[in-house]
N, C-alpha and C positions, 0 to 999 in steps of 0.2 A: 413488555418484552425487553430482557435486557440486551444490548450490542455494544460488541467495543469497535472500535475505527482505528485501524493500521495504516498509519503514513507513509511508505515505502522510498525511502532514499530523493525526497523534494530537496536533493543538497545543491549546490552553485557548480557543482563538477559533473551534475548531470542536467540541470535544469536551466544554468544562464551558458549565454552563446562562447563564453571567452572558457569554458570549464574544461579540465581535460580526458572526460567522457559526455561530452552534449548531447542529447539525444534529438535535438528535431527542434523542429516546428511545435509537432504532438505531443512532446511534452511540455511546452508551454500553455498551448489549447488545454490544457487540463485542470492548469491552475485554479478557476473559479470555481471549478464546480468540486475540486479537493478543499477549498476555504471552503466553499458552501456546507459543505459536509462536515468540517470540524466543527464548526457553527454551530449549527441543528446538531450535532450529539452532543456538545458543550451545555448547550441550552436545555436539553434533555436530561442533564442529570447521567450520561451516558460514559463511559473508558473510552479516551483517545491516547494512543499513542503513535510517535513519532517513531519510527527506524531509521538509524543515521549510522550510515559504512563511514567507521571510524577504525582506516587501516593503519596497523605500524609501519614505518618508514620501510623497513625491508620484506611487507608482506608475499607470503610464496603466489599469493591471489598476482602479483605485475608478472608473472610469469606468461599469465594471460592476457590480462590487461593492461593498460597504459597506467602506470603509478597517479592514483587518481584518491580522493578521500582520505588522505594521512589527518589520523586526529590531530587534533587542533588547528588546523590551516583552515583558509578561506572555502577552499574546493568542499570541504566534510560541514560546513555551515548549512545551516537549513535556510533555504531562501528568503528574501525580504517579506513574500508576498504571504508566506507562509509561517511565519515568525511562532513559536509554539504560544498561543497564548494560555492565562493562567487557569490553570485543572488539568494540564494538559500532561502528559509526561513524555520522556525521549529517553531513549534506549540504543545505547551504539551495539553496533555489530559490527562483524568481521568476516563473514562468507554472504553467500548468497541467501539462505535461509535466514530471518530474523531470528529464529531460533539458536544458533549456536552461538559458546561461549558467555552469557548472558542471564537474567533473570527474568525474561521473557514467559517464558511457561509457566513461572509460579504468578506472574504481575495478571495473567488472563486467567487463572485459575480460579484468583482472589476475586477475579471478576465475575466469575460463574455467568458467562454470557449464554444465551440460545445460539446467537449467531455474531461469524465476526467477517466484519467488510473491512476488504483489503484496495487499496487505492496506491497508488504513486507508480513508479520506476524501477527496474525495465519487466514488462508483464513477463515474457515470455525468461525472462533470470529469477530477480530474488521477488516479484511477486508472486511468479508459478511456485517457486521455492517455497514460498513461506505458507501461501495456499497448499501446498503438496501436507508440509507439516501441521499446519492446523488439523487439516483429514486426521490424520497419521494419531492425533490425538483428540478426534472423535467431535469435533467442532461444526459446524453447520458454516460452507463461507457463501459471501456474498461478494462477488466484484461489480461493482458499477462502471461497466465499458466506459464511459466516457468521464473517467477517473483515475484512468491505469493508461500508460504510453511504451511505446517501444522504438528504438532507433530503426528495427527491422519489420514493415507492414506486415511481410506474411509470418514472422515469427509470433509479432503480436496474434494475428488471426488464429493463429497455431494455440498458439497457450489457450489464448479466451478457449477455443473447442476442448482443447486436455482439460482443461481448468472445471469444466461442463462434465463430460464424460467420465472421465475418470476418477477425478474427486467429489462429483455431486456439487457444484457449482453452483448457487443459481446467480445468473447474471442482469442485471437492470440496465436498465438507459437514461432512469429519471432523478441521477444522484443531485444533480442542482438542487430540486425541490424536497431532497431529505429523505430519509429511509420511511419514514410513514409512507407519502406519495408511490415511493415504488412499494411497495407493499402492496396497495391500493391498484396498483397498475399491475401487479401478475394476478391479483383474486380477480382483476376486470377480464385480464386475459383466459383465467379459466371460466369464465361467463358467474363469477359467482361463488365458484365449490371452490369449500376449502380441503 
């Protein structure tokens, strides 16, 4: 089966505590088991890529947010922990959606996946985003709850269920142990049937 792996915004302005959008505790709790997963699809011969909010200095996006992620600064760097390592690729954006302005849809196209697991920061923004557009263009997604973080619990809660519902979701729990394992854990949950 092929799968590509979407890194959702692991940058220092969302993920270290000094950043000027930090989301949490839950977003650091997520880090291993986001390595874990670049890992096992690297090793797999699988498409990893990186999304990294690389806004312009005067983006209309601080109209809402706090001026956070200006390419090239510290804040828009992908975290230590998460460092892209090589086969990997990175892809700046500029909205919520990984999809706009960018070569993102021809980079997953080339990949001709079954399915694509989306993982990083903030569920309920640019991961519902980007999960909304995968749909949008007829993709199969996968989120690994314990992969994806939100600065707001019940937003997160919120998304994970849209993310389900409405886009045909399916959601795992067992991202640490690799996309095989969960696999293995929804055929056990349907006793078997595929």
């Amino acid at each position: 089966m092929r799968r590509v792996l979407l890194v959702i915004d692991m940058l220092n302005d969302f993920i270290d505590p000094k950043g000027a959008l930090y989301c949490g505790e839950t977003s650091r709790a997520i880090i291993p088991a986001v390595r874990a997963l670049v890992d096992r699809f690297l090793s797999a011969g699988q498409t990893v890529i990186y999304l990294r909010d690389a806004h312009a200095e005067n983006d209309k996006e601080f109209e809402l947010f706090s001026r956070h992620s200006v390419k090239g600064t510290w804040g828009s760097r992908i975290i230590p922990e998460l460092e892209p390592p090589p086969g990997s690729m990175v892809v700046d954006k500029t909205r919520f959606t990984g999809f706009f302005g960018n070569d993102l849809a021809e980079i997953i196209a080339r990949a001709r996946p079954d399915e694509v697991w989306v993982t990083g920061v903030v569920t309920s923004i640019c991961v519902m985003d980007t999960a909304g557009d995968l749909r949008n263009r007829d993709y199969s997604v996968v989120v690994p709850v314990d992969a994806v973080a939100d600065f707001d619990p019940e937003f997160h809660e919120f998304a994970l269920k849209r993310m389900q519902r409405v886009y045909g979701a399916r959601l795992v729990e067992s991202s640490a142990r690799g996309p095989e394992a969960a696999e293995a854990a929804e055929k056990n949950k349907r006793g078997g049937r595929e």
